[in-house]
N, C-alpha and C positions, 0 to 999 in steps of 0.2 A: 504494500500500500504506500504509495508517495508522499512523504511525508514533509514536502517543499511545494510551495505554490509559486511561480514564477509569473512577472508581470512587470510591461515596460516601465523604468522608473518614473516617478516625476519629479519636477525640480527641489520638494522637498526633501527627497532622497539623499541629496548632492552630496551632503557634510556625509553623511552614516557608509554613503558608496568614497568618498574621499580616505575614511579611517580607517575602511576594509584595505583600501588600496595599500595607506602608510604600514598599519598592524601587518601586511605581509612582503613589505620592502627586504629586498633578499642581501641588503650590508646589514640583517639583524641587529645584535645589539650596539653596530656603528651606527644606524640609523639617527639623524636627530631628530628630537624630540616634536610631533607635530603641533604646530602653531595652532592654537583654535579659531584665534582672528583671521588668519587666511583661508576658512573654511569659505567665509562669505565675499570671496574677492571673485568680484563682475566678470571674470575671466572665464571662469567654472560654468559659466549661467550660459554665456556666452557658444561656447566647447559643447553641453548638455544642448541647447538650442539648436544647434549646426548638427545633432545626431541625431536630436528628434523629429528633426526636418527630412532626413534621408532615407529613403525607402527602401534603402542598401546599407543602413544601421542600425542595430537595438541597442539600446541600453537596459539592461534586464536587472532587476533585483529580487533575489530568492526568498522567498518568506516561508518560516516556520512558527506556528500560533502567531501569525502577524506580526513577526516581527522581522525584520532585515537580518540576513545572516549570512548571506552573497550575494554576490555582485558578478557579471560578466559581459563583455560587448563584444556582437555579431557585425562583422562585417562582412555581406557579399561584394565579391570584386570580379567584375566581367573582364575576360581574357581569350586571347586568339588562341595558345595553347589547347588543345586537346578538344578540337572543335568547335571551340568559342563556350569551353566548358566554365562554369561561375566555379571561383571557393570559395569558401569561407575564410576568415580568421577570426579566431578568439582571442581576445585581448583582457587584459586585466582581470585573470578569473580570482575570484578569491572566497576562500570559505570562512567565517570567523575564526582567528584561533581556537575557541574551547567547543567550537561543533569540527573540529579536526578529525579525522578518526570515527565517526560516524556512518560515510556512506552517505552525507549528505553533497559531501564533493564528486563524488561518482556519478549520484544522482543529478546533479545539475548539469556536470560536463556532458550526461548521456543525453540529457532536455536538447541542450545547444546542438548537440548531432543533430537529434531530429529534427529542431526549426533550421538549421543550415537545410538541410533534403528538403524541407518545406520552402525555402528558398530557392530551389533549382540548382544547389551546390553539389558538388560531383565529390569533392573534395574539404577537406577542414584541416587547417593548420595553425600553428601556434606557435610560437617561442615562449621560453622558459630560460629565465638567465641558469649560467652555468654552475651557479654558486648552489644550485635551490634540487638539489640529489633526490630528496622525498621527491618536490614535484614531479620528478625526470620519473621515479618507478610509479607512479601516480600514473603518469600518462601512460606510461608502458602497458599497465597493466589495463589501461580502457583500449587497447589498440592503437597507440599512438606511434610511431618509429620513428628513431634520430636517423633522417635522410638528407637530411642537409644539412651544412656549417652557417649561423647567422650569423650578418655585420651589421654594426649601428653606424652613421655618421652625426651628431648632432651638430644641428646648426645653430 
């Protein structure tokens, strides 16, 4: 019986999907300390706005008795490879620390399959920094494969 209800966030979300993010920043206990004042900086609203608007974005928040407990974002991305086949990517998936260990991370990862298929997605990929080993047998174990090497550039 599924014991997650999943449904696109909304802007009140923002901060609770912001903490998931910091609580699973993969420099652990380097991490600095998340500022609360920057929960509300116009930027966020702005980034949330720009995905709610895309009909090739979710922002999804997981709920258990109502309450937020993950976080994940769907993006379909159309491509001339493999017929003009869509992927997916999953970004920013996060389970709260102390529902770790449950089967509520499986659960939610397995949801985002299905609406990627529900999206005409052939495919579902992901990055996972290198540092974050659980997440790596995590995904392993849903069917995931290390097939490619990723790079970041930030600008």
């Amino acid at each position: 019986m599924p014991e997650l209800a999943f449904r696109d966030a909304r802007p009140d979300d923002i901060a609770t999907i912001l903490m998931l993010n910091h609580a699973g920043d993969a420099r652990g206990a380097d991490t600095p300390p998340l500022d609360p004042a920057t929960l509300s900086d116009p930027r966020y609203r702005v980034a949330f706005d720009a995905i709610a608007t895309d009909p090739n974005n979710r922002l999804i928040v997981a709920e258990r008795h109502g309450e937020v407990v993950g976080t994940l974002q769907i993006s379909a991305v159309p491509g001339l490879p493999r017929f003009g086949m869509k992927r997916a990517i999953l970004e920013n998936v996060y389970i709260r620390a102390d529902q770790r260990g449950t089967g509520l991370g499986t659960e939610m990862v397995r949801w985002a399959i299905e609406e990627a298929r529900s999206m005409g997605c052939g495919i579902v990929q992901l990055t996972s920094n290198k540092v974050r080993l659980d997440a790596h047998r995590f995904y392993e174990k849903l069917g995931f494969r290390k097939s490619h090497e990723g790079f970041k550039l930030f600008l």
